[in-house]
C-alpha positions as a printed Julia matrix, in Angstrom:
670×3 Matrix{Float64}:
  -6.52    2.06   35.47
  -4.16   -0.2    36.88
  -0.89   -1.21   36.26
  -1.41   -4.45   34.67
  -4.07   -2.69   32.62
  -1.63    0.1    31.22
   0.86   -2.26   30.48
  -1.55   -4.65   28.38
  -2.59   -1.24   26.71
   0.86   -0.37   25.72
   1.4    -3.63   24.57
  -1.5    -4.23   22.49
  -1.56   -1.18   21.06
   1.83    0.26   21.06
   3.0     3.99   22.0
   1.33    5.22   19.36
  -1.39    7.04   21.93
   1.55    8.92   24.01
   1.98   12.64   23.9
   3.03   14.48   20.91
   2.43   16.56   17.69
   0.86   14.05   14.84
   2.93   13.54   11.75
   0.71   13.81    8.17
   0.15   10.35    7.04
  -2.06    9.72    3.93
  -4.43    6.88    4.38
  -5.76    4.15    2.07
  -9.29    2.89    2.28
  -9.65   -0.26   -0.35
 -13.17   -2.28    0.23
 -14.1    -5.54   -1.57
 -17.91   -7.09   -1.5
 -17.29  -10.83    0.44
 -21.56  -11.19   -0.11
 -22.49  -14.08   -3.12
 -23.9   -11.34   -5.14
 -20.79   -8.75   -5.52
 -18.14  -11.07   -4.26
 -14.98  -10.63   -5.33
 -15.57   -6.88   -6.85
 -14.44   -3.38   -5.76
 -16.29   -1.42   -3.17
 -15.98    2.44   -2.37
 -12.57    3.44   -1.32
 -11.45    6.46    0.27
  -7.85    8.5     0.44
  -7.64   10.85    3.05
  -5.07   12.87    5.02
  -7.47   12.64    7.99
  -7.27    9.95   10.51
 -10.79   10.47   11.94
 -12.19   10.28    8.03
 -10.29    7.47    7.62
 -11.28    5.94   10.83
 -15.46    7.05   10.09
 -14.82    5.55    6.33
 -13.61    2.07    7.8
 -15.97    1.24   10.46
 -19.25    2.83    8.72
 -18.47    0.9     5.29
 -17.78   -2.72    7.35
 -20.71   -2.3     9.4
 -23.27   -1.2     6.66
 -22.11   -3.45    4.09
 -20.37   -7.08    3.35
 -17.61   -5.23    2.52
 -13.47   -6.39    3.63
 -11.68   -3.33    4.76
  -7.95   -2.75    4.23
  -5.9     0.3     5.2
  -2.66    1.73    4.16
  -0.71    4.66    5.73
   2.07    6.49    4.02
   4.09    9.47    4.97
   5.5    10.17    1.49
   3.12    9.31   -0.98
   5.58    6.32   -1.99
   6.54    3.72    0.7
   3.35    2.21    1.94
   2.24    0.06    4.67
  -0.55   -1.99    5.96
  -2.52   -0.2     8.83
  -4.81   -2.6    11.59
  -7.8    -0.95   13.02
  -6.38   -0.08   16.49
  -3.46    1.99   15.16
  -5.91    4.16   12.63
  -7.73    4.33   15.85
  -4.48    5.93   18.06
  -4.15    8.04   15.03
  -7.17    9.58   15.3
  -6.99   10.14   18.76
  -3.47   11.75   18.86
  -5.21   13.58   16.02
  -8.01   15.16   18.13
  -5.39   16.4    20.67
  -4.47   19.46   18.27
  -7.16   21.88   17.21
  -5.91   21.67   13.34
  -5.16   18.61   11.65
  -1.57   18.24   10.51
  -2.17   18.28    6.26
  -0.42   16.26    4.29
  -0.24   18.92    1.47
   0.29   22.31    2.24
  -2.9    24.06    1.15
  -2.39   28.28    0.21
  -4.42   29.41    2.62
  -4.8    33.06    3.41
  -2.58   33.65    6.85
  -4.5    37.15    8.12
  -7.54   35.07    8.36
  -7.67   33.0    11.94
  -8.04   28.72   10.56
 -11.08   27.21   12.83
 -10.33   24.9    15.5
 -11.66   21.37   14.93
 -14.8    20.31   17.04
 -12.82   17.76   19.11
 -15.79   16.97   21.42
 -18.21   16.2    18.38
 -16.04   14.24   16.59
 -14.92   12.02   19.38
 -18.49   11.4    20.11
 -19.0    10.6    16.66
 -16.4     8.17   16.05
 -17.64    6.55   19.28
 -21.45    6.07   17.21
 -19.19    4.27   14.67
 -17.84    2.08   17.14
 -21.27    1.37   18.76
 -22.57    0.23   15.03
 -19.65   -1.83   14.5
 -19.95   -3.56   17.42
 -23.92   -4.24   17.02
 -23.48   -5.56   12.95
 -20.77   -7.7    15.42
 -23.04   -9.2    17.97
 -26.7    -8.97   15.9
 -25.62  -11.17   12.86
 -27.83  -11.82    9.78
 -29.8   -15.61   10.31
 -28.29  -16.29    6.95
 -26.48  -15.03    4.01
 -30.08  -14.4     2.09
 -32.08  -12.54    4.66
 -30.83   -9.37    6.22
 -33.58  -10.42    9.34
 -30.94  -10.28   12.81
 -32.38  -10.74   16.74
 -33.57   -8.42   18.71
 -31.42   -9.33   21.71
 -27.6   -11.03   21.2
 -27.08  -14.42   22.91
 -24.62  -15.34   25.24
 -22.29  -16.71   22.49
 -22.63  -13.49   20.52
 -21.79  -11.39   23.58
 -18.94  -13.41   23.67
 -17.57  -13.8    20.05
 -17.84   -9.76   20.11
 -15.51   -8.96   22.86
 -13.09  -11.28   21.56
 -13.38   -9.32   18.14
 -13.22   -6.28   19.97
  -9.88   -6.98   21.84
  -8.48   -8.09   19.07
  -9.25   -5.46   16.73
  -9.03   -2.89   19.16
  -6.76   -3.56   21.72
  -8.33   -2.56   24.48
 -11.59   -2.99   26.46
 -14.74   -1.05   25.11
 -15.73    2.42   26.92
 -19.1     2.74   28.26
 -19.74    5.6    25.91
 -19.94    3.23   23.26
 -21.59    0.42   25.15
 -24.64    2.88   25.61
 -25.06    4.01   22.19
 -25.74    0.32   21.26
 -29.25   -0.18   19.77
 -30.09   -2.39   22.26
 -32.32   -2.14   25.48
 -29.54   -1.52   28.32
 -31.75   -2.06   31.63
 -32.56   -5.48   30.42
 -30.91   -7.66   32.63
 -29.78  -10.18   29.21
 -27.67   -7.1    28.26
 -26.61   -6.28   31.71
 -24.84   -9.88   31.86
 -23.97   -9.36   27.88
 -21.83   -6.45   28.81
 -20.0    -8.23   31.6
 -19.58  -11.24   29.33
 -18.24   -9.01   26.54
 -15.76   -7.05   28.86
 -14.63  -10.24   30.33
 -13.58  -11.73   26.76
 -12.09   -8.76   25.85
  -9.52   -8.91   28.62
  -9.22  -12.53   28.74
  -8.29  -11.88   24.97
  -5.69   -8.88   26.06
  -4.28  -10.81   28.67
  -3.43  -13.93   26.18
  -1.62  -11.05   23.67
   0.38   -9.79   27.05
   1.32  -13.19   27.96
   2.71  -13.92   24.16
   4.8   -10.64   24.3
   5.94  -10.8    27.79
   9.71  -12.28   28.1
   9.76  -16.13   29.69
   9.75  -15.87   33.31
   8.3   -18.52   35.21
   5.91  -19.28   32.87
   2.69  -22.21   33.98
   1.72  -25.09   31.06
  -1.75  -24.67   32.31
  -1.48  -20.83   31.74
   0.16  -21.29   28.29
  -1.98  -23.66   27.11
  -4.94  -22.02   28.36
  -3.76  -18.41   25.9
  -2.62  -20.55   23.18
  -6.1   -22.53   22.54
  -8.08  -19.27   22.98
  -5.92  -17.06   20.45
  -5.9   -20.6    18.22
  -9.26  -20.47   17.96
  -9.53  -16.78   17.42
  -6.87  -16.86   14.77
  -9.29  -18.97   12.82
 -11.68  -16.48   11.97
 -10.98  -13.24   13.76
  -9.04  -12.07   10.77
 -12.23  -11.81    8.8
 -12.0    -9.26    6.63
 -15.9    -8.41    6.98
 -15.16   -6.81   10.65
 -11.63   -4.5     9.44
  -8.4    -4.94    9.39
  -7.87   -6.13   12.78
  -4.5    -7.57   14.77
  -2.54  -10.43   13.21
  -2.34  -13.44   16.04
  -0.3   -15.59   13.99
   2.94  -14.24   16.07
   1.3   -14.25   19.37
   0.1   -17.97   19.03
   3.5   -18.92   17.38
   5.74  -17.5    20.49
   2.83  -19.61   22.83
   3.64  -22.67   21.16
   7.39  -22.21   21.25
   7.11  -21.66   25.28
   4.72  -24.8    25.37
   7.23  -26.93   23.53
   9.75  -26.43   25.83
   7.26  -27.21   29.1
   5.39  -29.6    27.67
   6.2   -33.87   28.86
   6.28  -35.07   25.11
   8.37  -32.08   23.55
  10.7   -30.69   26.46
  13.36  -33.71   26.89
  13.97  -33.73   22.49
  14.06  -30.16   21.92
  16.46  -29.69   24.91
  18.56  -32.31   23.75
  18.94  -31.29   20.2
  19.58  -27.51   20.97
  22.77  -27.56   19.05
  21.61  -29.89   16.49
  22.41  -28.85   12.51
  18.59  -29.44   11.58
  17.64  -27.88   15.52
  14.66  -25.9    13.16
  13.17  -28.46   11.54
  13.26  -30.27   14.63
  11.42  -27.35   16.25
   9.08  -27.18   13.66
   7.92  -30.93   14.09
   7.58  -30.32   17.68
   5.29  -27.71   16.91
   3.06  -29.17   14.36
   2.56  -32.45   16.72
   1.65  -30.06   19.48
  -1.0   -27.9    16.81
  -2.95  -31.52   16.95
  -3.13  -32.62   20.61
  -3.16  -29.54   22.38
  -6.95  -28.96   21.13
  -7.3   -32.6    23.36
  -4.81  -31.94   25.67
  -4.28  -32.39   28.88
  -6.98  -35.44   27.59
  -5.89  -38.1    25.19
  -7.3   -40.67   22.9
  -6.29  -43.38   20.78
  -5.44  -40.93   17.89
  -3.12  -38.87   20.28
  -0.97  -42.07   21.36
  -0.78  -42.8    17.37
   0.55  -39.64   16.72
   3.13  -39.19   19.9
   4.51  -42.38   18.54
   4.81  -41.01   15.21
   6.7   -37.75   16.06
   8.88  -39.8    18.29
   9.74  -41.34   15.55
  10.2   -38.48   13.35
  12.26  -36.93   16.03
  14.68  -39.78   15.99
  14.82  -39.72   12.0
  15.61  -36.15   12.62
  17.74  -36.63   14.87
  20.12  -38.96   13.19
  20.17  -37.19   10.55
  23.39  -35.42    9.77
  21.73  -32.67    7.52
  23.3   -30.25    5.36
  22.65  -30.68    1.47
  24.28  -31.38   -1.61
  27.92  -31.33   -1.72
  29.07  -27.96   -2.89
  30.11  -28.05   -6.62
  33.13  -25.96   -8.3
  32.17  -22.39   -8.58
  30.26  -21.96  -12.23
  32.44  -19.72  -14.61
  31.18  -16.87  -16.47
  32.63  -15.07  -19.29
  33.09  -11.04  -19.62
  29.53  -11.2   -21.72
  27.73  -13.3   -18.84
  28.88  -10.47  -15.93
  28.23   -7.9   -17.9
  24.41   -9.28  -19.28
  23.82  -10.12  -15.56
  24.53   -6.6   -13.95
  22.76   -5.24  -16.33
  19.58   -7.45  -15.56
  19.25   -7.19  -11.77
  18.57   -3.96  -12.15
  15.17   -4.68  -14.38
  11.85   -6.02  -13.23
   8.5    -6.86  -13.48
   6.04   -3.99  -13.63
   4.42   -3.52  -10.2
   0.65   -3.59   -9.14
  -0.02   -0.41   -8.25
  -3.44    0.3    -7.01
  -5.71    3.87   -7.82
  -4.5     5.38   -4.68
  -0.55    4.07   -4.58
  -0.61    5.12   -8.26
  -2.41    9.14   -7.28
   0.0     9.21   -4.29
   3.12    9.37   -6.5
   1.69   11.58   -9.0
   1.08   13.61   -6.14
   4.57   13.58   -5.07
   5.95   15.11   -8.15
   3.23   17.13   -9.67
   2.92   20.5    -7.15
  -0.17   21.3    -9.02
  -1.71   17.56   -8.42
  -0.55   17.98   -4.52
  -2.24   21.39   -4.22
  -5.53   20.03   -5.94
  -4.95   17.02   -3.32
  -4.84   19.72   -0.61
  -8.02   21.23   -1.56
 -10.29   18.34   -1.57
  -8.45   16.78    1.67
  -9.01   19.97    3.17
 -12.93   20.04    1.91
 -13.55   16.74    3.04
 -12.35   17.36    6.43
 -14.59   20.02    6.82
 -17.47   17.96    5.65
 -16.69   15.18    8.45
 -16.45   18.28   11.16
 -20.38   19.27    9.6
 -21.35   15.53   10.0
 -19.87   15.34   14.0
 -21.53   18.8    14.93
 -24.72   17.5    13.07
 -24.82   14.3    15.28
 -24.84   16.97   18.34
 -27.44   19.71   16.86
 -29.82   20.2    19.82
 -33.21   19.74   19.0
 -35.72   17.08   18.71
 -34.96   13.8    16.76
 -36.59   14.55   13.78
 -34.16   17.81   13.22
 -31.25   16.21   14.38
 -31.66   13.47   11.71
 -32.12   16.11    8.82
 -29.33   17.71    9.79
 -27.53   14.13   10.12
 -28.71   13.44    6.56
 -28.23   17.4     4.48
 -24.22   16.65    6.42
 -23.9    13.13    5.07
 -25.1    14.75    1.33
 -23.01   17.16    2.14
 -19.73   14.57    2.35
 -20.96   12.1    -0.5
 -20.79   14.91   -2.86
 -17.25   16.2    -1.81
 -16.18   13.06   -1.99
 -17.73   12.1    -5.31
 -15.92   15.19   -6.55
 -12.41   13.84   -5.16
 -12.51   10.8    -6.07
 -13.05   12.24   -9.96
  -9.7    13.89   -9.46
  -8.22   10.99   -7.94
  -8.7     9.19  -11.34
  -6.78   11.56  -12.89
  -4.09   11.71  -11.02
  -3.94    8.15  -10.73
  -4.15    7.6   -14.53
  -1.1    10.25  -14.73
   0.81    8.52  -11.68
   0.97    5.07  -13.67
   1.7     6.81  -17.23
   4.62    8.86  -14.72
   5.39    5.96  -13.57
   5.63    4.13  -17.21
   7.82    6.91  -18.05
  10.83    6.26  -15.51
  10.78    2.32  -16.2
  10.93    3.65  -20.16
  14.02    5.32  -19.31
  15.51    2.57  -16.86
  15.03    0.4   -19.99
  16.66    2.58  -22.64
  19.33    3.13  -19.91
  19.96   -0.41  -19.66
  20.19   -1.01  -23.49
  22.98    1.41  -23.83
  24.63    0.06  -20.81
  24.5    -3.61  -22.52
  25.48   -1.9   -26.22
  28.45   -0.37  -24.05
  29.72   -3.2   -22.14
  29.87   -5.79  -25.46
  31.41   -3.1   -27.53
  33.86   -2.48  -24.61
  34.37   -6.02  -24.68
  34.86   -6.69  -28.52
  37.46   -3.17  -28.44
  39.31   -5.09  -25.73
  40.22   -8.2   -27.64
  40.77   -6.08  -30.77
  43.29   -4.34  -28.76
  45.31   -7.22  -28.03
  45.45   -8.6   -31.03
  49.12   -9.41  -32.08
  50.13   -7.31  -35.27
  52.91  -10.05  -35.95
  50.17  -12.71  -37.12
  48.54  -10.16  -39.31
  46.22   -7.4   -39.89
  42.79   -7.54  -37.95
  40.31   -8.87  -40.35
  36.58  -10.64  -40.54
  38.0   -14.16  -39.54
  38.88  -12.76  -36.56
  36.4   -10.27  -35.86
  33.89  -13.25  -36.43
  36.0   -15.38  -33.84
  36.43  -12.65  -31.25
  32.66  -11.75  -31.06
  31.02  -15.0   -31.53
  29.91  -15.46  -27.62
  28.81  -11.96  -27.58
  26.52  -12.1   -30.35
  23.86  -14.76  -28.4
  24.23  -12.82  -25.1
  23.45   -9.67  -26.9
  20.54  -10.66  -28.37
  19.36  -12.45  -25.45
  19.73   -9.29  -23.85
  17.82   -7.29  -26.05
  15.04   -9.67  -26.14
  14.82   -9.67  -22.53
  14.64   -5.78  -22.34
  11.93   -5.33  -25.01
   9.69   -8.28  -23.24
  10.11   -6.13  -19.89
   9.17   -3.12  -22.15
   6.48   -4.4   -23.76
   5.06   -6.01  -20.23
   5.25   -2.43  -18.75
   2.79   -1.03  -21.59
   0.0    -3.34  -21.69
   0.19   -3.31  -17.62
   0.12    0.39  -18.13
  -2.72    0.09  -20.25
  -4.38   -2.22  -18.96
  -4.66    0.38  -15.79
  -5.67    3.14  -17.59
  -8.89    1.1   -18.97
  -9.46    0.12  -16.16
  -9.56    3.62  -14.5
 -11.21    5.36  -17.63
 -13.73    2.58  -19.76
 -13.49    5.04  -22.36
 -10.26    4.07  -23.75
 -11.6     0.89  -25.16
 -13.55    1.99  -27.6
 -11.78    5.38  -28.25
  -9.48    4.74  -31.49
  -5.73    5.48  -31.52
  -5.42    7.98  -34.07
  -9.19   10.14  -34.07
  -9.99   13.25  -32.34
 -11.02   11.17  -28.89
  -7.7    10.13  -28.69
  -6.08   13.4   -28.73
  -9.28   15.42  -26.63
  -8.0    12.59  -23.9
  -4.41   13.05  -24.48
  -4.68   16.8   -23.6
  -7.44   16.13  -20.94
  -4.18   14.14  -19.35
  -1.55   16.4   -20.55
  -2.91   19.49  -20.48
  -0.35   21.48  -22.68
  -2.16   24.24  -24.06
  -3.75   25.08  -20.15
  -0.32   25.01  -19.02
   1.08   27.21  -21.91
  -1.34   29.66  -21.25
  -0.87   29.89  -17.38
   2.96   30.51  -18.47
   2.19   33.09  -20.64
   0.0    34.8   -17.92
   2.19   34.29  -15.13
   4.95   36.02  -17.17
   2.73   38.84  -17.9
   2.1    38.97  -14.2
   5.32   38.44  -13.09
   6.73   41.22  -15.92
   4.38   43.83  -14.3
   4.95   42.98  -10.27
   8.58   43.25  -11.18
   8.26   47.43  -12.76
   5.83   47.78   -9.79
   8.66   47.37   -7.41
  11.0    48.84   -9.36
   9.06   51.68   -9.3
   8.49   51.44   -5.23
  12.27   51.35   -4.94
  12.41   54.83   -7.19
   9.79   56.17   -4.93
  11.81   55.15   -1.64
  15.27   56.73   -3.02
  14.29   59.71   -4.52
  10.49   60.52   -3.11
   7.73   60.44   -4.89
   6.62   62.74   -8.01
   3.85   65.24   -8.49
   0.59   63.86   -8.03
   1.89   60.0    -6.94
   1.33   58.76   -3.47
   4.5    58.22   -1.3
   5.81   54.46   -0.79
   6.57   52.8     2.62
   9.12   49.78    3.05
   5.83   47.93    4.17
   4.43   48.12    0.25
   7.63   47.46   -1.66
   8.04   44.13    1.02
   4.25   43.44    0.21
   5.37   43.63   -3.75
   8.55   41.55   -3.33
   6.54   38.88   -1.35
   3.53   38.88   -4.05
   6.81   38.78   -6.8
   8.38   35.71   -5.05
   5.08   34.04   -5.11
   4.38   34.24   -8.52
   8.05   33.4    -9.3
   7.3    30.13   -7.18
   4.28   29.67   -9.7
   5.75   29.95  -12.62
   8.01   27.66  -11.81
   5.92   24.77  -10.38
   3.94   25.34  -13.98
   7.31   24.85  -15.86
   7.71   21.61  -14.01
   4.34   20.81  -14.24
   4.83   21.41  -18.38
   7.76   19.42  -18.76
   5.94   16.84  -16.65
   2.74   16.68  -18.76
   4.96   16.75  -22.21
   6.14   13.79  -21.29
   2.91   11.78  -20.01
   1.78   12.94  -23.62
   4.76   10.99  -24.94
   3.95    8.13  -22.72
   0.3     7.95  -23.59
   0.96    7.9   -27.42
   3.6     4.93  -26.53
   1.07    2.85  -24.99
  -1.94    3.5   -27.42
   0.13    3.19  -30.34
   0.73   -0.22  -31.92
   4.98   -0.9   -31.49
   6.62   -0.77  -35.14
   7.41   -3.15  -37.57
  11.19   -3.78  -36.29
   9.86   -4.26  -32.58
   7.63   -7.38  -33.63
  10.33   -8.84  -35.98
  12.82   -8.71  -32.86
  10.6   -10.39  -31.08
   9.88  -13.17  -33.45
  13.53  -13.33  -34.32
  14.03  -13.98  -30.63
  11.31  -16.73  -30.63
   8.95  -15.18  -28.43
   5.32  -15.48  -29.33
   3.73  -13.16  -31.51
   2.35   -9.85  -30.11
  -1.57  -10.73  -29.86
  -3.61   -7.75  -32.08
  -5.4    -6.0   -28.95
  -3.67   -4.62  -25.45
  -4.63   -7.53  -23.68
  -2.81   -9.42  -20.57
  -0.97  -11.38  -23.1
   0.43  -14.55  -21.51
   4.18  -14.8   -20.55
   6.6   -15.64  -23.66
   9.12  -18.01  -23.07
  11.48  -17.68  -25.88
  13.69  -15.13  -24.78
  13.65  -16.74  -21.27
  15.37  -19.6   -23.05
  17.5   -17.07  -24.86
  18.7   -15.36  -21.5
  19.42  -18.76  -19.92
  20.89  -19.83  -22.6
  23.26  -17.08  -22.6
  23.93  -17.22  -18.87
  23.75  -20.7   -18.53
  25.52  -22.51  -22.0
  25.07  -25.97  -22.54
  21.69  -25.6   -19.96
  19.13  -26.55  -22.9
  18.16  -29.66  -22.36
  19.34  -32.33  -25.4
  17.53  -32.46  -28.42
  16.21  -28.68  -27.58
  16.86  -25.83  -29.46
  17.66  -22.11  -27.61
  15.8   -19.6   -28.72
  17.43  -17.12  -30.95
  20.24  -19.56  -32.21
């Protein structure tokens, strides 16, 4: 490859493909139907530990279906990130460098016994049949959105919209291994030229991205303009969500238009004259958006492009004279001791977050080491089935064998991963009740901290009360606490709003993720079979009690090993090594380990119990008078998305803000 062509590589696709041991990621497969049937609903998803599952998942779902792929990649089960088809892609292939795959959870795995290798060979050739079917649903297009009739051949403008897809999604020129697993005849000489056509886009497309991220040197309008208008019109519709999550031009064709602005006849002379200028980015910006309508035209013109020069001339010039800045800067607002102290305590609070089935697994996963070894198990499975599919695609054989074995391995890996995704709705259904339970006790913890600093407040000024003008009595009491009262209460109603947001979004999740909850009643015998199928207490108590009866005997087995080692063994007992009593200790340790991951895992599951009754029980008597106290609206009768109350809004800005109600209103709560 050349030199020009390694460097475009490494630019488009970053040094993720350079030399090294993989680190476990998890990845997040989310699909949604864009067809006018199923638009607008869920599709299969997939979570996976495996980059080449996650890479076969993406490209066989978008090509067989109208589906919109995104992916996610996380290396702690917590902090995740958005993924683009090229870098899943790198992943994979730094992947297939190693003969195991790097799990994300550690699976128990017997050591004696030798792990297989992967077969790298199959499962490159594999993900390169992907590719080829991606790349036909992306040059043989339904006629319309009702028939699923496409052409035999691809047209010229196919052959080209495809290998500006494929450089952008991919980053880099397609191989001739995929190129000749493409369902179409190859010595025609239509595909002959398609090919050249298609590898031509593609780096013409490559070469644009390289030119964006290269530093300005020298740069050519004509060259510019030439990248900018073909990424401009890519960015229009290569982000379709139908063909993956592919590369985001936006920043590529902003950083054109920048260079062009400062080249260009009608935008150089302004900008470089009001470099220093207050408003220099808003100046910039309406440099930019004249350029966005005549370079489409340009270097041509028309009557509509002298109209609009003219008008960003002008705009320039009101720009220009402006001396910017905004309002003048008032006195600084004061707050009282309450105020501070209500204010701390609220930045700390927020909004319950939209955690999705595999975000919400992922962190159950993280803190359950029973949910991460279940994780490991059907990760590990599933890998294994995809290794089954990629030797199946290279069974030798006639065709008719081949596809049977194709088709017993893709039964195979539909069922495995039917059975994970069962115990991914668990675990996701526990990660958002786990999750429920920490914001519970950020809440609680922020009550007592508001309690605290308004009694801390109110013991102040009771301290420095003067004994010479009298005892301390309910006069003053009354006037030393009356602005603490309101921001108290505006307080509270602000924390039990957040608190009663976080349940129904908590419960709204878990109906989503098991229908059954919506007809199952709060206090019958389906409630509590799904509480324990949840919690699973009485499981967990009895692995305890088993592990200590295990644990109770391994420990007398090596005290007895230890006897046998100091003093020799008796008549009729067989002699002990320091091999067996290490064998014991090990096998002790182990179990030790157990028991203790099932202690955490109890006190985890006693209180996703306790969560679960919070959110399926009705709040008490006292909750719903607070709230209408506070003027908030009443609590509607079933777990609904209730809209957003306003009343103790009013009451929190009220308290933070006095005097802010506007006249003739009335703040809630007074």
């Amino acid at each position: 490859m050349p030199d020009t062509d390694a460097a475009r590589q490494k630019e488009t696709k970053g040094d993720a493909l350079e030399p090294g041991p993989p680190v476990p990621r998890l990845y997040s497969q989310t699909t949604l139907y864009t067809d006018q049937f199923l638009g607008g609903q869920d599709g299969p998803d997939l979570l996976s530990d495996d980059a080449v599952a996650a890479l076969h998942f993406a490209l066989t779902v978008s090509s067989s279906s109208p589906l919109a792929v995104t992916c996610s990649a996380t290396a702690d089960g917590r902090t995740w990130t958005r993924l683009p088809l090229h870098a899943l892609h790198a992943d994979a292939v730094n992947a297939l460098r190693q003969d195991v795959k790097p799990p994300m959870y550690a699976v128990p795995l017997d050591t004696s016994r030798p792990r297989p290798s992967r077969p790298r060979a199959a499962l490159r050739r594999l993900i390169e049949h992907a590719q080829a079917k991606w790349l036909d649903s992306v040059l043989r297009v339904p006629v319309d959105e009702v028939s699923a009739w496409v052409p035999d051949e691809p047209g010229t403008e196919d052959w080209v919209r495809a290998g500006r897809l494929w450089a952008t999604v991919w980053g880099e020129p397609p191989s001739d291994s995929v190129l000749d697993q493409l369902p179409i005849p190859a010595p025609a000489p239509s595909t002959t030229l398609g090919r050249t056509r298609l590898r031509t886009e593609a780096t013409a497309v490559l070469d644009a991205i390289t030119l964006a991220r290269t530093p300005a040197t020298d740069d050519s309008l004509a060259d510019l303009h030439a990248a900018w208008k073909l990424l401009h019109d890519l960015d229009t519709w290569t982000l379709d969500p139908r063909f993956g999550p592919g590369t985001d031009l936006r920043t590529p064709v902003h950083r054109l238009l920048d260079r062009i602005a400062a080249l260009h006849p009608d935008t150089a002379a302004p900008l470089a004259a009001t470099r220093d200028h207050p408003d220099a980015a808003r100046i910039r910006a309406a440099a930019h958006a004249y350029l966005q309508r005549v370079l489409v035209l340009w270097p041509d013109t028309a009557d509509w492009t002298d109209r609009a020069r003219t008008a960003y001339l002008e705009e320039h010039l009101a720009l220009r004279t402006t001396t910017g800045g905004g309002p003048l800067p008032g006195p600084p607002e004061t707050q009282t001791q309450a105020q501070t102290v209500l204010r701390a305590v609220l930045a700390s609070l927020a909004e319950p977050p939209a955690l999705s089935r595999h975000e919400a697994a992922a962190l159950w996963r993280s803190h359950s080491g029973r949910g991460a070894e279940q994780a490991a198990w059907d990760t590990t499975d599933h890998t294994n089935r995809i290794d089954d599919l990629a030797r199946a695609h290279t069974t030798e054989g006639t065709p008719r064998q081949r596809g049977e074995a194709v088709a017993a391995a893709q039964r195979n890996l539909t069922t495995v991963t039917h059975h994970h995704d069962e115990h991914l709705t668990t675990h996701a259904a526990r990660g958002h009740l786990h999750q429920l339970a920490a914001t519970l006790r950020t809440l609680d913890q922020a009550q007592r901290t508001l309690h605290e600093g308004i009694w801390d407040i109110a013991a102040t000024r009771r301290a420095q009360h003067d004994p010479a003008r009298g005892p301390w009595n309910g006069y003053d009491e009354q006037r030393a606490t009356a602005d603490l009262t309101p921001v108290l209460t505006a307080g509270q109603a602000r924390i039990a709003h957040l608190r009663q947001r976080h349940l129904d979004a908590t419960h709204q999740a878990l109906t989503h993720l098991i229908p059954q909850l919506t007809d199952t009643p709060r206090d019958g015998h389906r409630h509590y079979a799904m509480r324990q199928y949840l919690a699973p207490l009485d499981l967990l108590r009895q692995d305890l009690n088993t592990l200590a009866s295990l644990i109770d005997t391994r420990r007398r087995t090596c005290t007895e090993l230890r006897t046998r080692l100091d003093r020799g063994p008796r008549y009729g007992q067989d002699p002990a090594t320091a091999h067996d009593l290490a064998a014991a200790e090990e096998h002790l340790q182990s179990l030790e380990r157990r028991y203790a991951d099932t202690q955490t895992e109890f006190a985890l599951s006693v209180t996703l119990g306790r969560t679960f009754d919070q959110v399926r029980s009705p709040p008490p008597p006292h909750a719903t008078a607070a709230q209408h106290s506070a003027g908030a609206a009443p609590r509607p009768s079933r777990r609904t998305a209730p809209s957003t109350p306003t009343g103790h809004d009013q009451a929190t800005a009220e308290a933070l803000h006095p005097g802010a109600t506007a006249p003739g209103g009335r703040a809630a709560g007074a």
